[in-house]
C-alpha positions in Angstrom: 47.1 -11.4 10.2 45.0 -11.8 13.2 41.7 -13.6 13.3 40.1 -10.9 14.9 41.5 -9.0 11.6 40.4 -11.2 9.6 37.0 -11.9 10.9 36.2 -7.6 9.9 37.9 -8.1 6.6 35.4 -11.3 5.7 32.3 -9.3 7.3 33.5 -6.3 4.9 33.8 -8.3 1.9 30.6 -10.4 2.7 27.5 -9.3 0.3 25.1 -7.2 2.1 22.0 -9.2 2.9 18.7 -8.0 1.2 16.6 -5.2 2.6 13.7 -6.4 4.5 10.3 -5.4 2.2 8.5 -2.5 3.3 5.1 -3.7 5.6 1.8 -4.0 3.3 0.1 -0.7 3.1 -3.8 -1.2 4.3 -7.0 0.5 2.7 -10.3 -0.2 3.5 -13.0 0.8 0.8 -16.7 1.2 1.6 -19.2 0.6 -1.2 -22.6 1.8 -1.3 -25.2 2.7 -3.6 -23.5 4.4 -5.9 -20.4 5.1 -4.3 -16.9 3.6 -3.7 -15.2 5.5 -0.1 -11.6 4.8 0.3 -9.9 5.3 3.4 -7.0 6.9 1.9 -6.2 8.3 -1.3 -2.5 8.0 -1.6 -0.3 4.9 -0.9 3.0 3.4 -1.4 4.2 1.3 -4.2 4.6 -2.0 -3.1 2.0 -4.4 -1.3 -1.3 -3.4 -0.9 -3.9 -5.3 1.6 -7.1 -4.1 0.9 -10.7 -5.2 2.1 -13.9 -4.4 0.7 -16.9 -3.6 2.8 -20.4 -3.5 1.2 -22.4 -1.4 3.6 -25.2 -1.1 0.5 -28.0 -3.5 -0.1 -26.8 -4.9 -3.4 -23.6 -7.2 -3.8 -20.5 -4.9 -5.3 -17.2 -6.2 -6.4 -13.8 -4.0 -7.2 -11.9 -3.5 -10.3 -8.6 -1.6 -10.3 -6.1 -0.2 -13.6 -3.6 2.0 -14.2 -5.1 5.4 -15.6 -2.2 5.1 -18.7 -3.9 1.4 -19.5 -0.6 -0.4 -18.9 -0.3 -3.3 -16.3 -3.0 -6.1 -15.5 -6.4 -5.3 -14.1 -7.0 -6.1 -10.5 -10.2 -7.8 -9.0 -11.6 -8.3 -6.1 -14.5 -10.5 -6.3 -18.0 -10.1 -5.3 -19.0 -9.7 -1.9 -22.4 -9.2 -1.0 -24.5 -7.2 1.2 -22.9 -6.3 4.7 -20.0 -8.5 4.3 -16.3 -8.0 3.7 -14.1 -9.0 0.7 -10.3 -9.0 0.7 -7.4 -9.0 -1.7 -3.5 -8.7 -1.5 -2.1 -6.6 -4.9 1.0 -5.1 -5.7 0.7 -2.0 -7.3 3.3 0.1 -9.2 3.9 3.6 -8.8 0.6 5.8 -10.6 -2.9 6.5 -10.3 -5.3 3.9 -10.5 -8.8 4.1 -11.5 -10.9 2.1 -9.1 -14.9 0.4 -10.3 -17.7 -1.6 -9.3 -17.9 -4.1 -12.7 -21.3 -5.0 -12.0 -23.9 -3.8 -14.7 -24.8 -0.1 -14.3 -22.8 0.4 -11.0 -19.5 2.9 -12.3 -22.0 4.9 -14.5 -24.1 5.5 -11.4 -21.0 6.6 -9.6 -19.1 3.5 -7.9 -16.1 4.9 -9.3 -12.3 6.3 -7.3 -9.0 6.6 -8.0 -6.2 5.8 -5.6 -2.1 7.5 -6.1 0.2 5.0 -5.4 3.9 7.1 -4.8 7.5 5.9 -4.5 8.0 4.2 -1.3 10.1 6.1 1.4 13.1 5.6 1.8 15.8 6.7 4.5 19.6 6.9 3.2 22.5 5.8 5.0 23.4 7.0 8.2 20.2 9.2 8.1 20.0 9.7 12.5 17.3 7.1 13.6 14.8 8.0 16.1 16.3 6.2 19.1 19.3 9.1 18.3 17.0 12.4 18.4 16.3 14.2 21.0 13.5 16.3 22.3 13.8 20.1 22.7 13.3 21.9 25.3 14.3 24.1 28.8 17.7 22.2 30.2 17.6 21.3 33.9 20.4 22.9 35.8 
């Protein structure tokens, strides 16, 4: 055999390397008195960078479970008046139910809840954008 030949049949037989992980999804929340704002409502499972920014005059922290109970509880810790709190979580596939722990606060109404879907993914030889094409009137 040739080396040329046999360089394609090692690269063949070689493991695939890992896929890369999916960027951190982002999400901002904005607590007030009494409410929690989330930038979006929906993101996908994986890493989740979120920040916390108390725009109310008392200090508000953020508490995060499953709505079926199962998994750990998330925190993100207190952070008081104007400034911003931050937290990295990985989050499974679900809804979420999203609090203020402090006394009094989720009863008031400091309370969301954040859908966390399947990540997207693109099968093989799916046509990447550098192969599409716009559409429209051909030149002659």
């Amino acid at each position: 055999m040739t080396g040329a030949l046999l360089a394609t049949l090692a690269a063949l037989l070689a493991p695939a390397a890992a896929p890369a992980e999916a960027a951190p999804a982002r999400m901002l929340v904005t607590a007030d008195e009494w409410s929690l704002v989330l930038s979006r409502q929906k993101v996908e499972a994986g890493v989740l960078e979120l920040q916390l920014y108390n725009r109310g005059e008392d200090a508000h922290d953020l508490a995060a479970k499953r709505r079926d109970g199962t998994g750990p509880t998330r925190r993100l810790g207190e952070t008081r008046s104007g400034a911003l709190g931050e937290a990295r979580w990985r989050l499974r596939r679900g809804r979420y139910r999203l609090w203020c722990t402090l006394p009094g606060h989720q009863k008031a109404g400091m309370r969301a809840t954040l859908k966390v879907v399947s990540p997207v993914t693109f099968p093989l030889g799916a046509p990447s954008s550098s192969r599409l094409h716009a559409v429209g009137p051909s030149s002659p």
